[in-house]
C-alpha positions as CSV (number, residue, x, y, z in Angstrom):
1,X,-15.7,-23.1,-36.0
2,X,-16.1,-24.1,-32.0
3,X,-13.7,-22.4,-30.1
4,X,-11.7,-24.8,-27.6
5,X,-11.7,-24.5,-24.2
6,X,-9.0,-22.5,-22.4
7,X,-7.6,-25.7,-20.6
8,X,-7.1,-27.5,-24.2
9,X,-5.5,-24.2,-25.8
10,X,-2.9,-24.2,-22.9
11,X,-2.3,-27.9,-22.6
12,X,-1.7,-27.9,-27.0
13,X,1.1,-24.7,-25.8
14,X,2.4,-27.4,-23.4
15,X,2.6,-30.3,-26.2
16,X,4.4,-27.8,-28.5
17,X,7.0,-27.0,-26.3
18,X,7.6,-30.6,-25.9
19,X,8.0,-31.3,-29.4
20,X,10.5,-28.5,-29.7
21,X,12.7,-29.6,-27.1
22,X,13.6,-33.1,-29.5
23,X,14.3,-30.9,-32.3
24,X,16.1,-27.4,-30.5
25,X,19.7,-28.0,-29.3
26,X,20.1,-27.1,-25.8
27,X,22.3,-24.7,-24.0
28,X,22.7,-22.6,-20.9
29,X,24.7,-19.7,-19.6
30,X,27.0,-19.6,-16.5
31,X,25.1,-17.9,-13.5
32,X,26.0,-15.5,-10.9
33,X,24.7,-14.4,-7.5
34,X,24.4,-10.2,-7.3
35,X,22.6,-8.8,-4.4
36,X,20.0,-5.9,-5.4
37,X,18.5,-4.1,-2.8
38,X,19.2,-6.6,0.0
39,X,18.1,-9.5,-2.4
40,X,20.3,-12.0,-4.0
41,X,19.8,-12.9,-7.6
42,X,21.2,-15.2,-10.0
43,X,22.1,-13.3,-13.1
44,X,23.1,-14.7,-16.5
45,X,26.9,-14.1,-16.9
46,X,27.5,-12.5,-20.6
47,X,29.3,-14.0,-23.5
48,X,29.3,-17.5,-21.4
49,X,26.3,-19.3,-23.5
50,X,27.4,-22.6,-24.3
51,X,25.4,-25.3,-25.9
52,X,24.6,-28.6,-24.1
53,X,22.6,-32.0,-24.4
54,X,18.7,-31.1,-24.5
55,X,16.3,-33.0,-22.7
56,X,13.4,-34.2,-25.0
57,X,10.3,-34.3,-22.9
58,X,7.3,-37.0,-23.3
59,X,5.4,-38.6,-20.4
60,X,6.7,-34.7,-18.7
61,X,4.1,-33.0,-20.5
62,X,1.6,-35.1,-17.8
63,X,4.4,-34.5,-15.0
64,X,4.3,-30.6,-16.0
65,X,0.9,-29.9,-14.6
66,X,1.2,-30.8,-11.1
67,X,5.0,-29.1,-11.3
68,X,3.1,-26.4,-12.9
69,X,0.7,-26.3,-9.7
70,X,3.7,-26.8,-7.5
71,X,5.5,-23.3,-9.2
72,X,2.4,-21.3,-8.7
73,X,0.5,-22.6,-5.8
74,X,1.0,-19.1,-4.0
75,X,-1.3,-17.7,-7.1
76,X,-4.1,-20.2,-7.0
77,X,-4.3,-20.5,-3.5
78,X,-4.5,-16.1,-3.6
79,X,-7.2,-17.0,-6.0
80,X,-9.1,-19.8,-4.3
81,X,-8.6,-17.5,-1.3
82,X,-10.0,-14.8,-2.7
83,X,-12.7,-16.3,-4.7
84,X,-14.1,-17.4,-1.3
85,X,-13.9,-14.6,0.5
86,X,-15.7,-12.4,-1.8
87,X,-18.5,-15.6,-2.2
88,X,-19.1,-14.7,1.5
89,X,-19.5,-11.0,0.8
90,X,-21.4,-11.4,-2.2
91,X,-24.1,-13.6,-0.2
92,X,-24.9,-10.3,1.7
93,X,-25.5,-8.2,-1.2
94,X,-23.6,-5.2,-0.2
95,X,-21.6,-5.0,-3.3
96,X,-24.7,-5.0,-5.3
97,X,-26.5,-2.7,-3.2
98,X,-23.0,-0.4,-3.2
99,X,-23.1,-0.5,-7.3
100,X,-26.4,0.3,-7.3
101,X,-26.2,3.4,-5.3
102,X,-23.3,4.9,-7.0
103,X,-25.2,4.0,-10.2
104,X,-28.0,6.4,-8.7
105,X,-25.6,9.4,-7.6
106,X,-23.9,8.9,-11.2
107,X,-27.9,9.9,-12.5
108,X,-27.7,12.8,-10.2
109,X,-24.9,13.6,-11.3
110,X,-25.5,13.9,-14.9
111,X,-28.2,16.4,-14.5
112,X,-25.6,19.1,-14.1
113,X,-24.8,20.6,-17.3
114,X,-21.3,20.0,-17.3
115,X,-21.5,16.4,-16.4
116,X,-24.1,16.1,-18.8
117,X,-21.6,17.4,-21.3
118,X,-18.9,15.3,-20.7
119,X,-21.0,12.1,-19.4
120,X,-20.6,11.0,-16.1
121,X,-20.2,7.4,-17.2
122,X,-16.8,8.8,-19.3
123,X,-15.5,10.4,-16.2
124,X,-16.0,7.7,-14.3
125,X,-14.1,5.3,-16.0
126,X,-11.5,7.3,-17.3
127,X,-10.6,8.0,-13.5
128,X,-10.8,4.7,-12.6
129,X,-8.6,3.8,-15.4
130,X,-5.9,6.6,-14.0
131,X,-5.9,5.3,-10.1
132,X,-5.2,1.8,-11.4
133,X,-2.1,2.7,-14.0
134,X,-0.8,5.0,-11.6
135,X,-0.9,1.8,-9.3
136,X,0.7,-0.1,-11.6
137,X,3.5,2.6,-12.4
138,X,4.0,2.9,-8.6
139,X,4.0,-0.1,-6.9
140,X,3.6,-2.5,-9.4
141,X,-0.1,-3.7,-9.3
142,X,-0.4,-6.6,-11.0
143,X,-1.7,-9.9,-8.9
144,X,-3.6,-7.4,-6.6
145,X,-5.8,-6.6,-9.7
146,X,-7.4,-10.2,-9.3
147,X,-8.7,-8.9,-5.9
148,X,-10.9,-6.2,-8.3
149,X,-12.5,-7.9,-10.8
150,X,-15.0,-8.8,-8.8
151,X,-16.1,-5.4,-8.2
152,X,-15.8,-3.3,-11.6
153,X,-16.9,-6.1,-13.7
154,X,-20.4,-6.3,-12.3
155,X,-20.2,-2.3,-12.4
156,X,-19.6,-2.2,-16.0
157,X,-22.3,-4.5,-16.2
158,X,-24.7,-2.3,-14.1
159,X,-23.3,0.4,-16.4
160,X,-24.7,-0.7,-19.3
161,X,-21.7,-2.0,-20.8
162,X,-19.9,-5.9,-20.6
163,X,-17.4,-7.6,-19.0
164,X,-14.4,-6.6,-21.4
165,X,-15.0,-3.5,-20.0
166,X,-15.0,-4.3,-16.5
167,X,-11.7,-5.8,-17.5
168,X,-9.9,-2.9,-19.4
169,X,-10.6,-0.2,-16.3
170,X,-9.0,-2.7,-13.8
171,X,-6.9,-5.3,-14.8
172,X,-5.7,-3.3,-18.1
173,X,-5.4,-0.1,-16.8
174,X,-2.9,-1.5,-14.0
175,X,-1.1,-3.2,-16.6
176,X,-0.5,-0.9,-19.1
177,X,0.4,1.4,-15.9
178,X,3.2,-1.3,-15.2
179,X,4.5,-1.3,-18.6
180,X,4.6,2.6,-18.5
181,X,6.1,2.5,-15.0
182,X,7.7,5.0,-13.2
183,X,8.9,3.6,-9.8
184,X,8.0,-0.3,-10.6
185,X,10.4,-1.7,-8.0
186,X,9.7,-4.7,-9.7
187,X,10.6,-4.2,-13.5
188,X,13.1,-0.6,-13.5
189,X,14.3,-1.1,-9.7
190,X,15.2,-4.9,-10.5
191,X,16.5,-3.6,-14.6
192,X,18.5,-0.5,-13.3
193,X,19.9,-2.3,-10.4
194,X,21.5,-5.0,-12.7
195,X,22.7,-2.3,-15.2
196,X,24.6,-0.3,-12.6
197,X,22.0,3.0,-12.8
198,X,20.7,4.9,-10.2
199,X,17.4,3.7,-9.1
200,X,14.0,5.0,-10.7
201,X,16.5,7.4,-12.8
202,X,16.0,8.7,-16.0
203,X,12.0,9.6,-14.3
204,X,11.0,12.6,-16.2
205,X,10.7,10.6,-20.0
206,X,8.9,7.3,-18.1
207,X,6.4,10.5,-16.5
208,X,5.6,11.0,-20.2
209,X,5.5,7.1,-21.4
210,X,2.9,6.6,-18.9
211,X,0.8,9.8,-19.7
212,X,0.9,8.6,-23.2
213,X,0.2,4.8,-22.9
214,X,-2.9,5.6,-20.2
215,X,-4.0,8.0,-22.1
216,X,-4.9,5.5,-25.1
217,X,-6.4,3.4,-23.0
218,X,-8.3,5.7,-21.8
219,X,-9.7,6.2,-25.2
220,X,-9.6,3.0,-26.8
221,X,-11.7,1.8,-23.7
222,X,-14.2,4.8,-24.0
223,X,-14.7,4.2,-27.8
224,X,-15.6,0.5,-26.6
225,X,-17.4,0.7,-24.0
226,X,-19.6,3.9,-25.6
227,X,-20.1,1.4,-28.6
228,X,-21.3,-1.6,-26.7
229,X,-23.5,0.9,-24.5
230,X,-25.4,1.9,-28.0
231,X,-25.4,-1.7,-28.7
232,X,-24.9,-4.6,-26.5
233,X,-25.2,-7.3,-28.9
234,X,-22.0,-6.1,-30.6
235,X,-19.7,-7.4,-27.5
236,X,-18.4,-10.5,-28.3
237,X,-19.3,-11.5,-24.5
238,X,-23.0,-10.3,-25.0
239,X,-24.3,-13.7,-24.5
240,X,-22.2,-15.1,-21.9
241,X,-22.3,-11.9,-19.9
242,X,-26.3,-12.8,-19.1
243,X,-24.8,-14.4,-16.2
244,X,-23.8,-10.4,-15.1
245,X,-26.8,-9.1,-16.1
246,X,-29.3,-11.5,-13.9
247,X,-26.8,-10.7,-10.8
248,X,-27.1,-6.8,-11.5
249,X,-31.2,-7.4,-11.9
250,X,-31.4,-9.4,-8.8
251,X,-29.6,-6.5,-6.7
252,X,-31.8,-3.4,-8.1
253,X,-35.0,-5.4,-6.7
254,X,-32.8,-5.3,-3.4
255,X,-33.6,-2.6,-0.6
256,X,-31.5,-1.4,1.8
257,X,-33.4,-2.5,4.5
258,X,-31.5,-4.6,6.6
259,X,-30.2,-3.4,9.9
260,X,-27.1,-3.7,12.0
261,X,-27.2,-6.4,14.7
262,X,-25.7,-7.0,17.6
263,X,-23.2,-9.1,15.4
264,X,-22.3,-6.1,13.5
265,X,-21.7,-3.9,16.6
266,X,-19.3,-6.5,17.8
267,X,-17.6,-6.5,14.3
268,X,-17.6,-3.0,14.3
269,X,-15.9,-3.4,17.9
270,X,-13.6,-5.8,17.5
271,X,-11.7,-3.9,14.2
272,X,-11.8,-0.5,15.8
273,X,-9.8,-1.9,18.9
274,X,-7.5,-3.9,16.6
275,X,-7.1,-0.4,14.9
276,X,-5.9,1.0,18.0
277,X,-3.6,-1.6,18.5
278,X,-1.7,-0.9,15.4
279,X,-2.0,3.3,15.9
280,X,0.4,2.6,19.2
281,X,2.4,-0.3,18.1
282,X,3.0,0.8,14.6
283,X,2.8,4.4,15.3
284,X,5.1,5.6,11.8
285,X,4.9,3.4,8.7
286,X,8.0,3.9,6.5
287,X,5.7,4.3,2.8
288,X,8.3,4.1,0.1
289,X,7.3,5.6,-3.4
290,X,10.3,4.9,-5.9
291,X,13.4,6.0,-4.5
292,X,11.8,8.4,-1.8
293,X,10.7,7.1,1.9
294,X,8.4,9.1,3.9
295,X,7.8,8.5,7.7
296,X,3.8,8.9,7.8
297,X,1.4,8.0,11.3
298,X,-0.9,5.5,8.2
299,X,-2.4,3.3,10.9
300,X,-3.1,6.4,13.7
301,X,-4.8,8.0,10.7
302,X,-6.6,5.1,9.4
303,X,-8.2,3.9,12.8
304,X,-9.5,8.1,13.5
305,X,-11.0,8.1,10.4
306,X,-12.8,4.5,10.1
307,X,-13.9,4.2,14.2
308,X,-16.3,7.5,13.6
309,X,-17.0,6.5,9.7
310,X,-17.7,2.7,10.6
311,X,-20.1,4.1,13.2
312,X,-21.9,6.0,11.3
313,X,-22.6,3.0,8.7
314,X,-23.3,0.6,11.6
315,X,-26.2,3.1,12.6
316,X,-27.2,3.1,9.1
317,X,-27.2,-0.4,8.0
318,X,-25.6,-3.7,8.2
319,X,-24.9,-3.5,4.0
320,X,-23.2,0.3,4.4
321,X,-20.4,-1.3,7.3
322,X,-19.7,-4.3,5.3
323,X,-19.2,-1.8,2.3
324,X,-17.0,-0.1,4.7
325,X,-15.3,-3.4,5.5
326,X,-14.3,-3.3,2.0
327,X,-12.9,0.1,1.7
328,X,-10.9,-0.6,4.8
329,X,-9.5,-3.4,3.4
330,X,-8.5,-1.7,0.1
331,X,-6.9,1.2,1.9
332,X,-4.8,-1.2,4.3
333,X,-3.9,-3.2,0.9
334,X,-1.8,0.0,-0.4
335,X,-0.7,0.6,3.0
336,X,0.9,-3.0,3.3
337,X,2.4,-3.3,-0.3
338,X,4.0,0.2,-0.1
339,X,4.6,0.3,3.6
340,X,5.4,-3.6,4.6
341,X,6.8,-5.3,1.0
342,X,3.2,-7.2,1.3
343,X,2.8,-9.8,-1.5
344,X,-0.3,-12.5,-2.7
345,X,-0.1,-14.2,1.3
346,X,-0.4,-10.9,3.0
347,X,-3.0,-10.0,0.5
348,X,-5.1,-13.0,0.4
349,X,-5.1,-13.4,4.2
350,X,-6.4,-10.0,4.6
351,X,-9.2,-10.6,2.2
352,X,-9.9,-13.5,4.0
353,X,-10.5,-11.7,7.1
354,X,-12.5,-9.3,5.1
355,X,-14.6,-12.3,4.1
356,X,-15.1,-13.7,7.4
357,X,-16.0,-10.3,9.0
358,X,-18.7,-9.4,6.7
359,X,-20.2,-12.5,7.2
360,X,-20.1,-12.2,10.7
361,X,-21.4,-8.5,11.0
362,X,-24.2,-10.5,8.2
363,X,-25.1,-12.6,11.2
364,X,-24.5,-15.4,9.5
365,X,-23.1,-18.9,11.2
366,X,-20.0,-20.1,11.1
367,X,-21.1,-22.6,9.3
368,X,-22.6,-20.8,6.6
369,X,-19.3,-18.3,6.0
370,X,-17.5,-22.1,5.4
371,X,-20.1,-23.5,3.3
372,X,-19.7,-20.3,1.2
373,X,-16.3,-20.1,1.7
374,X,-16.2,-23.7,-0.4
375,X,-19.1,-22.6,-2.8
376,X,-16.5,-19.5,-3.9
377,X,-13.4,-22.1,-4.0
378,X,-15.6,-24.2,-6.0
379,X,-16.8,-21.6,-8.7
380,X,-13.1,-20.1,-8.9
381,X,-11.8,-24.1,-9.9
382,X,-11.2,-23.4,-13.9
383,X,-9.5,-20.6,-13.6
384,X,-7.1,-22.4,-10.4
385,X,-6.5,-25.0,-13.1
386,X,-5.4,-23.2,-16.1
387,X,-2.9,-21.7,-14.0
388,X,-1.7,-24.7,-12.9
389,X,-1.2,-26.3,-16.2
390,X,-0.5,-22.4,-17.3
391,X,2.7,-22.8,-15.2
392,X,3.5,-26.3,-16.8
393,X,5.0,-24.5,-20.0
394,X,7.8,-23.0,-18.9
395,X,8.8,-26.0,-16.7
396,X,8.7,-27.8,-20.4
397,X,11.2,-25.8,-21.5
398,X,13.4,-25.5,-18.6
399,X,13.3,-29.2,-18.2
400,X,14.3,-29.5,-22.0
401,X,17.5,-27.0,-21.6
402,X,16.3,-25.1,-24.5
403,X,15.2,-21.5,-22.5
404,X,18.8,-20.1,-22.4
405,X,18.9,-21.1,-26.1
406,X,15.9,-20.0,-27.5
407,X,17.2,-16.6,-25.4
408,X,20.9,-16.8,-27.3
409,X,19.0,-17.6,-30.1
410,X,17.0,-14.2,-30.2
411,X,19.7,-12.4,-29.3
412,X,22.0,-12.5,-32.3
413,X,19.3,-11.1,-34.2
414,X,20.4,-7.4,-32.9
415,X,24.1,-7.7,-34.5
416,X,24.5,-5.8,-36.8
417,X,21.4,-3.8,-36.8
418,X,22.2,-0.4,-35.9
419,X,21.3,1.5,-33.2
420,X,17.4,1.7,-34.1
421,X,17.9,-1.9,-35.2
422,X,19.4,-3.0,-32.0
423,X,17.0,-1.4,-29.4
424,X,13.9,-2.5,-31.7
425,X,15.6,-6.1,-31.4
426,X,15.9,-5.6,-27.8
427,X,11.9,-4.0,-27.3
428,X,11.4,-7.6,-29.8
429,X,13.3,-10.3,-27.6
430,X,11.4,-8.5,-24.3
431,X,7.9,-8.9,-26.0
432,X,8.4,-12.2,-27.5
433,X,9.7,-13.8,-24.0
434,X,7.1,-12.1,-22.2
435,X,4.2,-14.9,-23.9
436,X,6.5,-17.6,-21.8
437,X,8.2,-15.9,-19.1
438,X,5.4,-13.6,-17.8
439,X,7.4,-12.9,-14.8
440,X,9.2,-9.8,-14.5
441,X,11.7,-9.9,-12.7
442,X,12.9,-13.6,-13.9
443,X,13.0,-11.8,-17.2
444,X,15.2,-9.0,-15.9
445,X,17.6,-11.6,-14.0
446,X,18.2,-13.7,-17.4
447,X,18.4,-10.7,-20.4
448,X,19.4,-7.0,-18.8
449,X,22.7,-8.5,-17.8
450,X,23.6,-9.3,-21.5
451,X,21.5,-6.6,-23.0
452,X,23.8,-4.1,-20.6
453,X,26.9,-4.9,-22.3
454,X,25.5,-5.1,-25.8
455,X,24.3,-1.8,-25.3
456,X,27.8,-0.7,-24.0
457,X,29.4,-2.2,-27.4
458,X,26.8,-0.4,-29.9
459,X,26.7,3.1,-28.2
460,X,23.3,2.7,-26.9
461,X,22.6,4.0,-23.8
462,X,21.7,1.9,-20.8
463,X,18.8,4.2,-19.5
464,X,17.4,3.1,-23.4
465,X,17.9,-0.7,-22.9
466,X,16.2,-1.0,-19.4
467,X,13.0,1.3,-20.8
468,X,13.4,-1.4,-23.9
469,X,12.9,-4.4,-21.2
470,X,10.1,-2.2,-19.4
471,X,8.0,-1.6,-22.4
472,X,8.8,-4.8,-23.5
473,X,7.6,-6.9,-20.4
474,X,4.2,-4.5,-20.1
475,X,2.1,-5.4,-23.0
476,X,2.2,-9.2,-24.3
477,X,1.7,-10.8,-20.9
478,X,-1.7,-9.3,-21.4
479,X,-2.5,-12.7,-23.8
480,X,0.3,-14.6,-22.6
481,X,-2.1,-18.6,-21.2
482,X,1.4,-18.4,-19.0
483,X,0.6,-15.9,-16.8
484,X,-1.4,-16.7,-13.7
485,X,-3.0,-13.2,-12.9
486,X,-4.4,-13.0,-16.8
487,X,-6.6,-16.4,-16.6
488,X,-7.0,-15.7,-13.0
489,X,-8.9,-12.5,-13.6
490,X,-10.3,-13.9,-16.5
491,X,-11.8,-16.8,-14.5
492,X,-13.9,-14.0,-11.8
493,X,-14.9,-12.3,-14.8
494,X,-15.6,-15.4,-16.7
495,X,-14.6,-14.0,-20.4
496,X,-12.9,-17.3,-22.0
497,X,-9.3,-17.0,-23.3
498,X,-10.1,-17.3,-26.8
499,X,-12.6,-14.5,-26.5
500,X,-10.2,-12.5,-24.8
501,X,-7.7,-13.3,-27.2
502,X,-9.5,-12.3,-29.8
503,X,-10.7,-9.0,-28.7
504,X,-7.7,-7.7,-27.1
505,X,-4.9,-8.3,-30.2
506,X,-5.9,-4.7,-32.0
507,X,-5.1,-3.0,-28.6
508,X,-2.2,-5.3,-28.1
509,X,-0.8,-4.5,-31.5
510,X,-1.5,-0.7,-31.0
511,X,0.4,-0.3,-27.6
512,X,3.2,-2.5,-29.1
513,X,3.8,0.3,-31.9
514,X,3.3,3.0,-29.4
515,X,6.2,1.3,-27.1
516,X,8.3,1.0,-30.1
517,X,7.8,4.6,-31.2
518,X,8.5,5.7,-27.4
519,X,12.3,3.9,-27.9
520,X,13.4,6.4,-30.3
521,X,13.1,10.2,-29.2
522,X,15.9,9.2,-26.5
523,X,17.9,8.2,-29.3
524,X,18.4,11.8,-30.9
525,X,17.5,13.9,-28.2
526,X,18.9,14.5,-24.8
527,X,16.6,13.2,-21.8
528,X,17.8,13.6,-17.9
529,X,19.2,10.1,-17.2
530,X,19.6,8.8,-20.4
């Protein structure tokens, strides 16, 4: 049977929706404004849901798309953005070249016996896996991940493995981080500030959720990955992923052999004063980690280590400074989102410069870097697309008045339940909204202010209903066509939705158990904040 196309499976979600909104009564709930650390939010106001007239939708299914592209313009334009700045870098081969380096100090590697032992390749990934959960369980990684894909798929690929791998030690591994959080300002700061608990409490059980949840990623991922290494042809993505493997061909016939110019000297230049700039002008950078601030001289440190490091690649060649373009951009990345609140515009504006400089320090024109520039815009169009129309759904159902009911709908399942009844209702309601409200925060603002009080009346704790909403919102968004960031990184790595889909449901369907079974120690033992 041919598998559609990701743009038809969305746009039959769309339809669906539509249909439902003749048949589903509607309804809302009254709203309030609370402020949460400095932010005002509209809350649903408990035991107010009321129903209403619906609003059947037709000729709005057409109307959704470009309302869909109005609601998440700042993701496609981080992805168009970012799909043409690393078109730019890729034209001077220095990713490749980079992968294929490391690829060669991994082979030195593994003729130590302990690396041999273990296999260098494991290691690898299962760190890689570990930085980007405990980015996810910090800050909150989740669009940033898009910024990635571009690099670890084609090392997976260079690996010896495909692009589902690329996928699970990046974009996975920071999600399943999220899910598992411990200081996600954007999931428990958002949940316990509407509950009325002390922020990022209750840490020591969400320490061991997230040990737990990375560490089966870790080895569902290896299991993969080690099977599709013995055999390629068993990944689902073997054929499509030939557009991987002639990249990764075409950069091991690549030398290093390019030296720095007089362009690259005055990249090189031109960054180390603006690194100076910032040491005296932003001397202290206030990096907040959960609940704790720490005053730390970032940029001072930054700009001593990268003036002496980016001369030392400069001397060596033009590909090792853009490579060092790129880890300066990474590092300043963390340094924003934990330091400056930086979000998708910060992000993709600094990528953007990233883009622009390696193509200067390439010696390329101008001209060229906006020819590219397009040629990356261009490549990246699907995925823009998708979630554009991605977006449309939930205006459906907004614009049908049924969202607040399908929500009051779910949540008379828990009466009656019981306690382990009730919070695996809750964990339920949290996964199932999660495939149309992949947001977060929007899901905190419209369920933790009821699910509070229902906890209050059952003798549930609190703690116990926000780590319900928290496992809840980490797993499901994984396969949810709603969520920008999904097709987005789907799109670099060009692995279609169905394909996706279809690979990723046994791991889906494993973490959701594991998230279930991590509800009920709390309820009959004593945890610190629960």
């Amino acid at each position: 049977m041919k598998i559609p196309h990701t743009f038809t499976i969305v746009f039959s979600i769309v339809i669906i929706c539509a249909i439902a909104t003749w048949f589903v009564p509607g309804g809302e709930f009254e709203r309030k404004t609370v402020e949460i650390d400095g932010i005002p939010r509209s809350v649903v106001v408990g035991d107010t849901f009321h129903y209403t007239q619906n609003s059947p939708q037709t000729w709005q299914v057409f109307l959704s798309f470009f309302k869909g592209f109005s609601r998440t313009a700042h993701i496609i334009s981080f992805i168009f953005m970012l799909g043409g700045a690393f078109w730019i870098l890729n034209a001077t081969n220095a990713i490749n070249i980079g992968i294929s380096n490391f690829l060669r100090s991994t082979e030195n590697l593994q003729k130590n016996r302990f690396f041999k032992k273990i296999g260098i390749n494991n290691l690898v990934i299962a760190l890689i896996i570990v930085i980007f959960s405990l980015f996810g369980a910090i800050f909150g990684m989740s669009e940033e991940t898009i910024a990635f894909i571009i690099i670890f798929v084609p090392l997976a690929i260079s690996m010896g493995y495909d692009s589902i791998t690329g996928l699970l030690m990046c974009y996975v591994a920071a999600h399943v981080g999220f899910g598992g959080a411990m200081f996600n300002p954007f999931t428990i700061g958002i949940a316990q500030g509407l509950s009325g608990l002390p922020i990022f409490s209750g840490l020591e059980y969400r320490v061991l959720c997230w040990i737990v949840l990375t560490f089966i990623t870790i080895v569902f991922t290896l299991w993969y990955a080690n099977r599709v290494k013995k055999n390629p042809k068993k990944s689902i993505m073997y054929e499509i992923d030939n557009f991987w493997r002639e990249k990764t061909a075409e950069s091991q016939e690549i030398q290093e052999k390019k030296k720095s110019t007089w362009a690259t000297w005055t990249v090189y230049g031109v960054i180390s004063i603006i690194l100076v700039v910032c040491a005296f002008l932003f001397t202290y950078s206030t990096i907040t980690i959960g609940n704790s601030t720490t005053e730390i001289m970032v940029f001072p440190i930054i700009a001593a280590l990268f003036i002496p490091f980016g001369f030392y690649t400069v001397r060596k060649s033009v590909h090792s400074y853009i490579l060092s373009l790129l880890l300066l951009t990474v590092v300043t990345l963390i340094v924003g989102v934990l330091g400056y609140h930086w979000y998708v515009g910060e992000i993709a504006g600094l990528f953007f410069a990233m883009g622009v400089a390696g193509g200067v320090a390439y010696h390329q024109t101008f001209d060229k870097i906006i020819r590219l520039f397009l040629e990356g815009c261009k490549d990246i169009m699907n995925a823009a697309l998708v979630v554009a129309i991605g977006g449309g759904i939930i205006i459906i159902l907004e614009d049908g008045r049924i969202i607040d009911t399908i929500l009051y709908g779910i949540s008379q399942t828990m009466a009656n339940a019981g306690e382990v009844g009730s919070v695996g209702a809750m964990y339920f309601i949290q996964t199932v909204l999660n495939l149309i409200i992949p947001s977060s925060s929007a899901k905190a603002v419209l369920t933790i202010p009821m699910m509070a009080e229902f906890s209050d009346i059952i003798g549930i704790s609190r703690q116990l209903t926000v780590l319900a909403y928290q496992l809840g919102d980490g797993f499901t968004n994984m396969i949810t066509p709603t969520s920008g960031v999904l097709i987005g990184c789907l799109g670099i790595a060009r692995v279609p939705y169905s394909k996706w889909l279809k690979y990723f449901l046994p791991l889906l369907c494993l973490l959701v158990i594991i998230g279930f079974l991590l509800l009920l120690p709390p309820l009959y033992m004593q945890f610190n904040g629960f």
